[in-house]
PDB file of N, CA, C, O and CB in Angstrom:
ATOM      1  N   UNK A   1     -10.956  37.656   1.986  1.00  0.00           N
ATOM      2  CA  UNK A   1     -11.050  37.567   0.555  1.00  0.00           C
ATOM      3  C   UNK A   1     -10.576  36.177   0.120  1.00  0.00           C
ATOM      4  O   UNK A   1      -9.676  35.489   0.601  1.00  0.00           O
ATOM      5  CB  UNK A   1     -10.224  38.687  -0.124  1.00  0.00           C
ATOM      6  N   UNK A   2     -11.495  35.903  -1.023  1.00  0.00           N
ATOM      7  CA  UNK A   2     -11.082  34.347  -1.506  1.00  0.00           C
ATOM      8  C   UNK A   2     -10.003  34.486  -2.877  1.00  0.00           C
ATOM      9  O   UNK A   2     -10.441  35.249  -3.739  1.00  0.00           O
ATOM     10  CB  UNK A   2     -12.712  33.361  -2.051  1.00  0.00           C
ATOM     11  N   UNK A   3      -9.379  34.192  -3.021  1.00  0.00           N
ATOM     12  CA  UNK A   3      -8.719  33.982  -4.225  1.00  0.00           C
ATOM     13  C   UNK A   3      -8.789  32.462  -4.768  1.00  0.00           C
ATOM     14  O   UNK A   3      -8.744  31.463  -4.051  1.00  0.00           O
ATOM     15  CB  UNK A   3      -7.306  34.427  -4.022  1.00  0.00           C
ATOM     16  N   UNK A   4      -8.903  32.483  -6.115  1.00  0.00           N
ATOM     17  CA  UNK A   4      -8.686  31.060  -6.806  1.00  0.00           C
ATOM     18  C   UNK A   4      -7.500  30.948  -8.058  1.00  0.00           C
ATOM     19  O   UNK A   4      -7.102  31.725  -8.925  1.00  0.00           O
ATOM     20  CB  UNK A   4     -10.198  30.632  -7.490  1.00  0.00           C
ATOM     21  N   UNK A   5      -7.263  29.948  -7.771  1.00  0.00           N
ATOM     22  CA  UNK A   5      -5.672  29.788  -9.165  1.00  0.00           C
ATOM     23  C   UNK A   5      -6.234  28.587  -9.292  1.00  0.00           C
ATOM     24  O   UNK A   5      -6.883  28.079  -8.377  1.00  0.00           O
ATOM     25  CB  UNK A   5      -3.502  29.772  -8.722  1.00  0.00           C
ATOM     26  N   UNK A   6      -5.992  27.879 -10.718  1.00  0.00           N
ATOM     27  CA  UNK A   6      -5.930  26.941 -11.387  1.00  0.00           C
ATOM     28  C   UNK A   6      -4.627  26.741 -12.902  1.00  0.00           C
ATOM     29  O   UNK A   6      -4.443  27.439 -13.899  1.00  0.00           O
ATOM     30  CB  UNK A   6      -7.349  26.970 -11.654  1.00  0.00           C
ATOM     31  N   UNK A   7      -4.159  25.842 -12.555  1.00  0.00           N
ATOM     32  CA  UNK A   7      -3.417  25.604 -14.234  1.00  0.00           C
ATOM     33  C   UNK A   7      -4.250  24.704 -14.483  1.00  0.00           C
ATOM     34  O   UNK A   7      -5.076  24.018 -13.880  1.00  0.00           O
ATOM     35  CB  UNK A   7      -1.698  25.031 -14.548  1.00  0.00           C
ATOM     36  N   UNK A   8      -3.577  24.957 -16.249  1.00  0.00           N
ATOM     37  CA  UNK A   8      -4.120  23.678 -17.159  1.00  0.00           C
ATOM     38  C   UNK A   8      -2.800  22.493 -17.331  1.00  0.00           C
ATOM     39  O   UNK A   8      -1.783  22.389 -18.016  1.00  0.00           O
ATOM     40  CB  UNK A   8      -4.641  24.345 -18.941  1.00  0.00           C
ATOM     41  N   UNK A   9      -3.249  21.991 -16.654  1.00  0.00           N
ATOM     42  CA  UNK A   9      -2.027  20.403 -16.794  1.00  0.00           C
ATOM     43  C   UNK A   9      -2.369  19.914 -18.025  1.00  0.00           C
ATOM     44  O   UNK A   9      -2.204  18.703 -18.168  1.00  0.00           O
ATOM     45  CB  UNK A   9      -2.246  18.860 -15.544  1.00  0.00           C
ATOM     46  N   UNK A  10      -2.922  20.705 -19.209  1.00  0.00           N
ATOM     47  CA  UNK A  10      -2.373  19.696 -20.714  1.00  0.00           C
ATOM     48  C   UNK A  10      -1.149  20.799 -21.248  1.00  0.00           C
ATOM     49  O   UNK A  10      -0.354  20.598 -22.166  1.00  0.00           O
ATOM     50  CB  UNK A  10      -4.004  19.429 -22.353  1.00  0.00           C
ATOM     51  N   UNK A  11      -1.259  22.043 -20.364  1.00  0.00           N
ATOM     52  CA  UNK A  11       0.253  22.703 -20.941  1.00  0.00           C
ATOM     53  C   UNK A  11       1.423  21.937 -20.176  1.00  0.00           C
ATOM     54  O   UNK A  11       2.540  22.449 -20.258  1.00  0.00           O
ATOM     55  CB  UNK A  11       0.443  24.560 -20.557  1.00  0.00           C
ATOM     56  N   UNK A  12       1.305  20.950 -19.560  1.00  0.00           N
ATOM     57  CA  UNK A  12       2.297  20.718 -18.617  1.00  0.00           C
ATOM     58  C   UNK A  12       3.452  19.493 -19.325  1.00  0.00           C
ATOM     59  O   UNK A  12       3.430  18.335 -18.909  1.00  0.00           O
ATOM     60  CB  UNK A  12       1.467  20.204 -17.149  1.00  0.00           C
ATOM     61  N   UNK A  13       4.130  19.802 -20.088  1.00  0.00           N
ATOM     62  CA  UNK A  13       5.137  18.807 -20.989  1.00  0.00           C
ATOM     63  C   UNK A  13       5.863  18.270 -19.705  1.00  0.00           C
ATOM     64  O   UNK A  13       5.785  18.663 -18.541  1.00  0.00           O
ATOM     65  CB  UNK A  13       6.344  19.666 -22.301  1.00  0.00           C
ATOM     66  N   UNK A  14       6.690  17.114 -20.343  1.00  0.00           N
ATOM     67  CA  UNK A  14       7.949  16.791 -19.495  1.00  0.00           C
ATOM     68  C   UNK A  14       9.026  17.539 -18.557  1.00  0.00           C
ATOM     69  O   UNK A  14       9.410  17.372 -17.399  1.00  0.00           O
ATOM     70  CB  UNK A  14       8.629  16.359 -20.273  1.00  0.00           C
ATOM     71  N   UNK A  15       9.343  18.470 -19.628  1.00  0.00           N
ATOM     72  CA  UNK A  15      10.130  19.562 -19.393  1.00  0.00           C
ATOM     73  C   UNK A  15      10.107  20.628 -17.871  1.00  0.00           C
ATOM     74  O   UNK A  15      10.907  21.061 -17.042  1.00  0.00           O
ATOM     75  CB  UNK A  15       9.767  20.307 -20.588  1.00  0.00           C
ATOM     76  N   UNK A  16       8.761  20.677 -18.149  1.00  0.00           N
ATOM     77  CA  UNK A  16       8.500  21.337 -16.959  1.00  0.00           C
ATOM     78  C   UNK A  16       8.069  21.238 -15.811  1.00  0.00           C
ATOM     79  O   UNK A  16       8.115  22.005 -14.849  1.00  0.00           O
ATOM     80  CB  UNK A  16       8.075  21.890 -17.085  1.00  0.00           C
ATOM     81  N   UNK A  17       7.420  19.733 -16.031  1.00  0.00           N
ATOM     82  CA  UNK A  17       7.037  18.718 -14.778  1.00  0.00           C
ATOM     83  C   UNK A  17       8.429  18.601 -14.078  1.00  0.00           C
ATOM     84  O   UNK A  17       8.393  18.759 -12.858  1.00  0.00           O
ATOM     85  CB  UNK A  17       6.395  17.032 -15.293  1.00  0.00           C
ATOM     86  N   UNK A  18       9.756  18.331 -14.686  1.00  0.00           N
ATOM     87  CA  UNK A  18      10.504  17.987 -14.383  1.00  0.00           C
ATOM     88  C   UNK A  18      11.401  18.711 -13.745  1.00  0.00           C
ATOM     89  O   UNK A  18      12.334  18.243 -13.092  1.00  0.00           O
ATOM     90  CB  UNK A  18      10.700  17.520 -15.052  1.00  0.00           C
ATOM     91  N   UNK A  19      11.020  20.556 -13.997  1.00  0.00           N
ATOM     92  CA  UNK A  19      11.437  21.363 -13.347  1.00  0.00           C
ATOM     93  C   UNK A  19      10.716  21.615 -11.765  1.00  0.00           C
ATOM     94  O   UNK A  19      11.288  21.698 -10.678  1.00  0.00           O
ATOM     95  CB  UNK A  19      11.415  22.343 -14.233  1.00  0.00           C
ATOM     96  N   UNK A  20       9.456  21.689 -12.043  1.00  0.00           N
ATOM     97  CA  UNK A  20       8.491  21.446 -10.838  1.00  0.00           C
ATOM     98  C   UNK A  20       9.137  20.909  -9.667  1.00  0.00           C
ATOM     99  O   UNK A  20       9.366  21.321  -8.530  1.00  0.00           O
ATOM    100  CB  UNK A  20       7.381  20.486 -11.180  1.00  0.00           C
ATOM    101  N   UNK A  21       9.463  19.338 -10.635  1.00  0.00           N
ATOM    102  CA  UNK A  21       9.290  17.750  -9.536  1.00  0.00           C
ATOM    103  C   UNK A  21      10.746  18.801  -8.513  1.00  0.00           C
ATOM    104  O   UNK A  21      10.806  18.972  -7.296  1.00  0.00           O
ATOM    105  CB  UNK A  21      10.025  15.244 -10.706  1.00  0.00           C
ATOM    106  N   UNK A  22      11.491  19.190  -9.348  1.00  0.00           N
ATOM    107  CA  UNK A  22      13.123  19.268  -8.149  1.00  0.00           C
ATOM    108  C   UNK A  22      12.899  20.260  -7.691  1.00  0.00           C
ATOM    109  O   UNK A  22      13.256  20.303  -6.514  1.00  0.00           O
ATOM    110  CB  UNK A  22      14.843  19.367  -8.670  1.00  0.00           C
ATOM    111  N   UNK A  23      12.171  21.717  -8.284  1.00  0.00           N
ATOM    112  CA  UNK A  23      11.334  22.384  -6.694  1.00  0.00           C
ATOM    113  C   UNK A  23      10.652  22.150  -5.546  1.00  0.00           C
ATOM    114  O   UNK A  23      10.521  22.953  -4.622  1.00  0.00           O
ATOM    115  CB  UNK A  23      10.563  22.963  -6.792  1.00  0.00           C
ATOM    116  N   UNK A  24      10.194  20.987  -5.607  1.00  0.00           N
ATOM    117  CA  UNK A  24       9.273  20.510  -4.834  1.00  0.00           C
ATOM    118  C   UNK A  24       9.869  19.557  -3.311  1.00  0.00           C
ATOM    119  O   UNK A  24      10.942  18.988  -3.511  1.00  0.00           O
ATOM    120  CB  UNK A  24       8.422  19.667  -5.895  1.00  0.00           C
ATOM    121  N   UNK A  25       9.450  19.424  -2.325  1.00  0.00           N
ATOM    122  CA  UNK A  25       9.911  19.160  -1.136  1.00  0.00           C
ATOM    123  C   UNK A  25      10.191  17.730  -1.211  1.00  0.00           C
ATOM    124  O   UNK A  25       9.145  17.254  -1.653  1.00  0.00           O
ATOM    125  CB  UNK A  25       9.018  19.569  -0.079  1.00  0.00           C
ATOM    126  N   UNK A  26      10.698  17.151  -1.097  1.00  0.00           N
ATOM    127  CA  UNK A  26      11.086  15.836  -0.805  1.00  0.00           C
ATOM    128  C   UNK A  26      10.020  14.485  -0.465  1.00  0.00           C
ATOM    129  O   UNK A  26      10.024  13.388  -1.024  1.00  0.00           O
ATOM    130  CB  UNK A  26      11.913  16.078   0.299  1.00  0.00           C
ATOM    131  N   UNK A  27       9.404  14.816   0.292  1.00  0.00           N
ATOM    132  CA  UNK A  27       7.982  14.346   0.998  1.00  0.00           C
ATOM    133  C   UNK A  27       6.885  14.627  -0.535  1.00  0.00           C
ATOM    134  O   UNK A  27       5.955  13.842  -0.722  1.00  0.00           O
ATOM    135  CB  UNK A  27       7.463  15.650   2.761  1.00  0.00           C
ATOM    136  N   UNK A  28       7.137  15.814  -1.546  1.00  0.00           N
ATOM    137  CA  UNK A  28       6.294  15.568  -2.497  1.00  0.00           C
ATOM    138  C   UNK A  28       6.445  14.855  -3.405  1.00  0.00           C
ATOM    139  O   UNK A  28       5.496  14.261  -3.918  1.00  0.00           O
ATOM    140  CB  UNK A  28       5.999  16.344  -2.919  1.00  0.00           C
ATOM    141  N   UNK A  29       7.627  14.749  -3.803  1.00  0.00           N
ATOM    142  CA  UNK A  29       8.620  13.894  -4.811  1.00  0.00           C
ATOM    143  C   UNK A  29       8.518  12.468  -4.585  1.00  0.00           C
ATOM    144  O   UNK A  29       8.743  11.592  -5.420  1.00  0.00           O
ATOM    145  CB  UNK A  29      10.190  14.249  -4.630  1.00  0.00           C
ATOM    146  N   UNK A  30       8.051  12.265  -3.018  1.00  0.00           N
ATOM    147  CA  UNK A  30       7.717  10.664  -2.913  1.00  0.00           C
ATOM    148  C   UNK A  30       6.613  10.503  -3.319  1.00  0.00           C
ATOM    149  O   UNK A  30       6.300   9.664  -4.164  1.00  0.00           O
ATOM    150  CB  UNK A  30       7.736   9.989  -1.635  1.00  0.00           C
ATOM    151  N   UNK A  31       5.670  11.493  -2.629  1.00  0.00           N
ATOM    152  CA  UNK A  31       3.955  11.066  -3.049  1.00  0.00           C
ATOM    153  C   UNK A  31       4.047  11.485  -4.099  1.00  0.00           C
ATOM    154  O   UNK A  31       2.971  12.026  -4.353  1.00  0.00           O
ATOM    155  CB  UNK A  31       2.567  11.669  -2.323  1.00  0.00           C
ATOM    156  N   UNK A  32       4.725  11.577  -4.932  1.00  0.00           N
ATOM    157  CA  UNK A  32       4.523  12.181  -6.836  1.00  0.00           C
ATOM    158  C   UNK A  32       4.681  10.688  -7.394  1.00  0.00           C
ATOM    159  O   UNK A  32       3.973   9.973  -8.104  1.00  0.00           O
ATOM    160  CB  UNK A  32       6.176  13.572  -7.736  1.00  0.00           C
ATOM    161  N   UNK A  33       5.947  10.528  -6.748  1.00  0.00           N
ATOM    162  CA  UNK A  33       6.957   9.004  -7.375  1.00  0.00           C
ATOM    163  C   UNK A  33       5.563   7.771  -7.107  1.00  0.00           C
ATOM    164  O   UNK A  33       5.496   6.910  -7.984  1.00  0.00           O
ATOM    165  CB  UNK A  33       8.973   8.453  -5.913  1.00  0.00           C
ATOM    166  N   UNK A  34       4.665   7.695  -6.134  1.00  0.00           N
ATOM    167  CA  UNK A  34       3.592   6.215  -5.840  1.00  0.00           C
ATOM    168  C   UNK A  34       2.748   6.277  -6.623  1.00  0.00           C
ATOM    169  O   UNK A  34       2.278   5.182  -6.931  1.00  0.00           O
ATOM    170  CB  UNK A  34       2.774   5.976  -4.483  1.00  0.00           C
ATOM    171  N   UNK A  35       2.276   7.241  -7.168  1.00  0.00           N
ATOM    172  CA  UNK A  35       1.353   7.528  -8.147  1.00  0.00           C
ATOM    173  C   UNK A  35       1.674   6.144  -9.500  1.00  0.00           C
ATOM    174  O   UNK A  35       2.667   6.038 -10.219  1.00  0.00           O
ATOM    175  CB  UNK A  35       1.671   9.350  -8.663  1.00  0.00           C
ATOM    176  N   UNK A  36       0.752   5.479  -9.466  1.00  0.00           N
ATOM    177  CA  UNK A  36       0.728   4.446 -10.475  1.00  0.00           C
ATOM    178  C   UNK A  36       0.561   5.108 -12.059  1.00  0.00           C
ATOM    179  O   UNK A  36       1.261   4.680 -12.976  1.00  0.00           O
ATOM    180  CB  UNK A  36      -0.538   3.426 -10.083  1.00  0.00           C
ATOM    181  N   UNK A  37      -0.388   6.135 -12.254  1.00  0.00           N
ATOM    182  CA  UNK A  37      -0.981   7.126 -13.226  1.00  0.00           C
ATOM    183  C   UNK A  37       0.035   8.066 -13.411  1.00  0.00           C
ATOM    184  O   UNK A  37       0.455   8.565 -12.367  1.00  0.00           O
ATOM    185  CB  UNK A  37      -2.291   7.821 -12.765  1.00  0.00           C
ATOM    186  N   UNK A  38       0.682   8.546 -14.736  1.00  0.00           N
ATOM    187  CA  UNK A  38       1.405   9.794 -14.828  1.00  0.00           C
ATOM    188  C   UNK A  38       0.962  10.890 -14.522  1.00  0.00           C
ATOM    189  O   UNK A  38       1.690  11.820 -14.175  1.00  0.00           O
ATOM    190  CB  UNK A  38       1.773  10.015 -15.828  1.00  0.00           C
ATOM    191  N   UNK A  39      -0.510  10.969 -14.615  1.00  0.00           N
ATOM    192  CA  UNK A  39      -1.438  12.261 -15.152  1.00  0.00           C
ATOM    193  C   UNK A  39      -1.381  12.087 -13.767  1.00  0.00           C
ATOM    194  O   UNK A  39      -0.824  13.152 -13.498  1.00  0.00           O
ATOM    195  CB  UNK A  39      -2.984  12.358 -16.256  1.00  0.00           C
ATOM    196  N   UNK A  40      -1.600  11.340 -12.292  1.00  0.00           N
ATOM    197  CA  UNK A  40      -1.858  11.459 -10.856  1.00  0.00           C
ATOM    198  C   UNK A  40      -0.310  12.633 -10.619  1.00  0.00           C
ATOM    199  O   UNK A  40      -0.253  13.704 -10.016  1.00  0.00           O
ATOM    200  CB  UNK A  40      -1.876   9.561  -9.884  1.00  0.00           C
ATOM    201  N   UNK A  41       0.689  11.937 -11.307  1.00  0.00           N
ATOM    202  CA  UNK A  41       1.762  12.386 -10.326  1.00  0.00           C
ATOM    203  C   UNK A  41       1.871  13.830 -10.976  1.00  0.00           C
ATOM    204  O   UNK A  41       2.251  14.760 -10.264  1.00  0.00           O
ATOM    205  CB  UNK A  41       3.310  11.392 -10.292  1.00  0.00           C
ATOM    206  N   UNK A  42       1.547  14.045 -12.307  1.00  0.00           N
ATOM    207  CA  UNK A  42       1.761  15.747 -12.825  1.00  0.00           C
ATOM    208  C   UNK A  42       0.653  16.550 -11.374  1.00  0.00           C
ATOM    209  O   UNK A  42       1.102  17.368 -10.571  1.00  0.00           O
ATOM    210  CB  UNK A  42       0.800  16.127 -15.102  1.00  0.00           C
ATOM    211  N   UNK A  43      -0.511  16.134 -11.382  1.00  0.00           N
ATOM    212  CA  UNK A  43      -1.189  16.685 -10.568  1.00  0.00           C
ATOM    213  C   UNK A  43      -1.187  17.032  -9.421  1.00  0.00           C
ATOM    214  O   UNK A  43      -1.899  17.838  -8.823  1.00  0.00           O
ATOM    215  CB  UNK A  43      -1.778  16.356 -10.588  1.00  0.00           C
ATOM    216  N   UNK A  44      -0.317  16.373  -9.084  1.00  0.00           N
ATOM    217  CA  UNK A  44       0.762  16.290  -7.407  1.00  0.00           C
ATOM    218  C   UNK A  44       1.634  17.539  -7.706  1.00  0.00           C
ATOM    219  O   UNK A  44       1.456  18.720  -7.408  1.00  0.00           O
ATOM    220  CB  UNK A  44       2.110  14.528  -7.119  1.00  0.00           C
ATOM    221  N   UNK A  45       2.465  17.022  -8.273  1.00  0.00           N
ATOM    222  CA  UNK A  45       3.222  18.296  -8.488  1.00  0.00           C
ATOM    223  C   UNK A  45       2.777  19.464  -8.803  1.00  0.00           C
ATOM    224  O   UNK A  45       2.984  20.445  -8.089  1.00  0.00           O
ATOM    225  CB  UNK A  45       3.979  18.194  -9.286  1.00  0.00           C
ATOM    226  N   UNK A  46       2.013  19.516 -10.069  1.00  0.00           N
ATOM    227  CA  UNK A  46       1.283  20.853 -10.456  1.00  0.00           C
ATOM    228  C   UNK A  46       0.884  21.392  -9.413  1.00  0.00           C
ATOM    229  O   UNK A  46       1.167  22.579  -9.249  1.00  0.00           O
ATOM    230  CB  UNK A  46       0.149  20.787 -11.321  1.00  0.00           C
ATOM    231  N   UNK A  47       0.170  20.740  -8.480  1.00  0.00           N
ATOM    232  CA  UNK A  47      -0.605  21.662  -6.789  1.00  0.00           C
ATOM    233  C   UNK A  47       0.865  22.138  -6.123  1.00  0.00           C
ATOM    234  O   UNK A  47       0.772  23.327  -5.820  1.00  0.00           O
ATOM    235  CB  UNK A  47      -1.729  20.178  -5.183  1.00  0.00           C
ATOM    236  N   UNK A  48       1.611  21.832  -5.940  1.00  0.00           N
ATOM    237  CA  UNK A  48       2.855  21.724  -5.571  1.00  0.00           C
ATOM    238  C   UNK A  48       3.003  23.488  -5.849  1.00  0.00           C
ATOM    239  O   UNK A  48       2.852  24.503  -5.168  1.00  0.00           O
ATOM    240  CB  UNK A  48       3.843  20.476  -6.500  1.00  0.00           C
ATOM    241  N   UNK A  49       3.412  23.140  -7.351  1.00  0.00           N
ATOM    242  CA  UNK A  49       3.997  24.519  -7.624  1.00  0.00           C
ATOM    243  C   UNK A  49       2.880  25.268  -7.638  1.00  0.00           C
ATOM    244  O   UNK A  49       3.158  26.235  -6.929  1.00  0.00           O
ATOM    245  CB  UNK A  49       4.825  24.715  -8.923  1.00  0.00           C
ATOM    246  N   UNK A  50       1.578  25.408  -8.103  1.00  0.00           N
ATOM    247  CA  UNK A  50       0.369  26.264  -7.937  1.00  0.00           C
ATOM    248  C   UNK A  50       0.612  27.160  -6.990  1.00  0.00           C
ATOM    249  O   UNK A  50       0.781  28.376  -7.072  1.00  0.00           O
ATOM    250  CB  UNK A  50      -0.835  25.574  -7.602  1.00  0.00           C
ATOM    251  N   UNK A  51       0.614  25.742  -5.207  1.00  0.00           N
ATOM    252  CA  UNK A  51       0.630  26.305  -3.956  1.00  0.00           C
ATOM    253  C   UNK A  51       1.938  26.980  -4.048  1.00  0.00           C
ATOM    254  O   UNK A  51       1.641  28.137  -3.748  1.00  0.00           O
ATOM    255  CB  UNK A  51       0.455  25.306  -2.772  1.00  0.00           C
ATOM    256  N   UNK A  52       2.502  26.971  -4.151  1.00  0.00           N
ATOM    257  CA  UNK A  52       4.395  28.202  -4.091  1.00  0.00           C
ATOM    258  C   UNK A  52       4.234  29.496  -4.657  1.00  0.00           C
ATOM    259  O   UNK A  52       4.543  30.581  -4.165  1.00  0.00           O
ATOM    260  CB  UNK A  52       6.010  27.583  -5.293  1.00  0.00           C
ATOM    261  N   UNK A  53       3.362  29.074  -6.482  1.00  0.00           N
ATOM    262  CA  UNK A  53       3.195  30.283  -6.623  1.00  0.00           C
ATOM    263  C   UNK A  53       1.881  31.536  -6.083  1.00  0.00           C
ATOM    264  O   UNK A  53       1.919  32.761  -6.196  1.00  0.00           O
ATOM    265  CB  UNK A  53       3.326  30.132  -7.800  1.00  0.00           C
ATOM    266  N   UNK A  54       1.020  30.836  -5.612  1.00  0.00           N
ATOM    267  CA  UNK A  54       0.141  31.339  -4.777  1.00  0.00           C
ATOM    268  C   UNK A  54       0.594  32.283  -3.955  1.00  0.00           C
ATOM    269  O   UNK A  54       0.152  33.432  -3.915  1.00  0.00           O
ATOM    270  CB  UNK A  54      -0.385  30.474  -4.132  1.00  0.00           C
ATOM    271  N   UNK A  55       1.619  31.773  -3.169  1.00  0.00           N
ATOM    272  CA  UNK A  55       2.082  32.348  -1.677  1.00  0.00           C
ATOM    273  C   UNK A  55       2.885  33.176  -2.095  1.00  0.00           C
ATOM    274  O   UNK A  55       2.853  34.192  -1.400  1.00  0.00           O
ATOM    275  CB  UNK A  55       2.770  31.416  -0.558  1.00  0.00           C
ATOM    276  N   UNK A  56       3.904  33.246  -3.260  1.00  0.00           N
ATOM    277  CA  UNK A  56       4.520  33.715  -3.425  1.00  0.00           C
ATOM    278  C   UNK A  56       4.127  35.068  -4.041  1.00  0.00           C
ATOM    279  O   UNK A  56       4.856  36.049  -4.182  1.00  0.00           O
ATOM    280  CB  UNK A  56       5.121  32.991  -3.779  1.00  0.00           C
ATOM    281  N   UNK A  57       2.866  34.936  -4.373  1.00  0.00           N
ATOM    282  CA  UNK A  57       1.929  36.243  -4.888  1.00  0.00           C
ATOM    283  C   UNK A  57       1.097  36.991  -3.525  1.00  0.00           C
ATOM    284  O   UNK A  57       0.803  38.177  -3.371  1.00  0.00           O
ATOM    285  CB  UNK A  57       0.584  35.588  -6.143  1.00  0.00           C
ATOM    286  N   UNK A  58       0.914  36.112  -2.854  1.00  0.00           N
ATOM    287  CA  UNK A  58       0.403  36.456  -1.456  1.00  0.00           C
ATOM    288  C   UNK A  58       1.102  37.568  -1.122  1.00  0.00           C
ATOM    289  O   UNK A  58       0.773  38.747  -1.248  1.00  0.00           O
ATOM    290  CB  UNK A  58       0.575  35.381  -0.371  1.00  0.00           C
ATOM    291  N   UNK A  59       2.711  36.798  -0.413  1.00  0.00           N
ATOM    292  CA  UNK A  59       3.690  37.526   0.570  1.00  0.00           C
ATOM    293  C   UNK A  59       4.369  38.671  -0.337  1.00  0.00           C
ATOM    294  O   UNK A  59       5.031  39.407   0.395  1.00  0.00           O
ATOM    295  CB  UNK A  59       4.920  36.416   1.253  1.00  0.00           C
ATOM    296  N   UNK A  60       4.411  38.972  -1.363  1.00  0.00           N
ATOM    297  CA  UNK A  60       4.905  39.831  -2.299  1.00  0.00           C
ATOM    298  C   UNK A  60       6.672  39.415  -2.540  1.00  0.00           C
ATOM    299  O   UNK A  60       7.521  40.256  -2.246  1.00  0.00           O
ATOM    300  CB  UNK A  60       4.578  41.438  -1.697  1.00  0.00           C
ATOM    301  N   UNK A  61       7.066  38.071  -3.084  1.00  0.00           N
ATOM    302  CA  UNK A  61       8.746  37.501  -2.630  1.00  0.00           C
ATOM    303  C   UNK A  61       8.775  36.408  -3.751  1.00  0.00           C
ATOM    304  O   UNK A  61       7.791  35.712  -3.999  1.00  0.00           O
ATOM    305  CB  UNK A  61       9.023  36.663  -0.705  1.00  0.00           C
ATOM    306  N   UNK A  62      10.182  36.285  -4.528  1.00  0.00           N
ATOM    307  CA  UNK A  62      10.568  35.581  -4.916  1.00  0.00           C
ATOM    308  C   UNK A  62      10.685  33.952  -4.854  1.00  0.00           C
ATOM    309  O   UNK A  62      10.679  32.952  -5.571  1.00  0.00           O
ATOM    310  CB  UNK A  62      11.118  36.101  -4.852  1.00  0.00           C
ATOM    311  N   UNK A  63      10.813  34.449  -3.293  1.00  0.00           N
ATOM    312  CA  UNK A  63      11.330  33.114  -2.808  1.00  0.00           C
ATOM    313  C   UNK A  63      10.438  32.359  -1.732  1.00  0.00           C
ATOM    314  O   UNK A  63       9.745  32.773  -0.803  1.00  0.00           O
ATOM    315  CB  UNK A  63      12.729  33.340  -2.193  1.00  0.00           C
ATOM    316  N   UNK A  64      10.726  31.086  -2.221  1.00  0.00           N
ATOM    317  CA  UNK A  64       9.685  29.866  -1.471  1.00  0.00           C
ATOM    318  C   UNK A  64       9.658  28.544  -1.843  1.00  0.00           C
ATOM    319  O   UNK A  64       8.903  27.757  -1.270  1.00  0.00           O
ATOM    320  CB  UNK A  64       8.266  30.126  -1.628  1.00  0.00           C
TER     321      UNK A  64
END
């Protein structure tokens, strides 16, 4: 079975990018940080958390 998720990154304020960015693995936080474009690095991240919450709907768990 295929599943698809998408957000809309124009709901994506500061606020919550910024919650994202310090969930996010270390290794993403760099490739977020090279991004010359703001809108590149929300999009980094946004997949970021997408993919967490994906899995996290997958495995049936809080945590990830």
């Amino acid at each position: 079975m295929i599943k698809v998720a998408a957000v809309d990154l124009t709901a994506l304020d500061e606020q919550s990018y910024r919650s994202l960015y310090q969930q996010a693995s270390a290794d993403r936080r760099k490739r977020a940080d090279r991004y010359l474009r703001q809108q590149d690095a929300y999009r980094c991240i946004a997949a970021d958390g997408l993919l967490r919450y994906a899995m996290r709907q997958a495995l049936g768990t809080d945590r990830l």
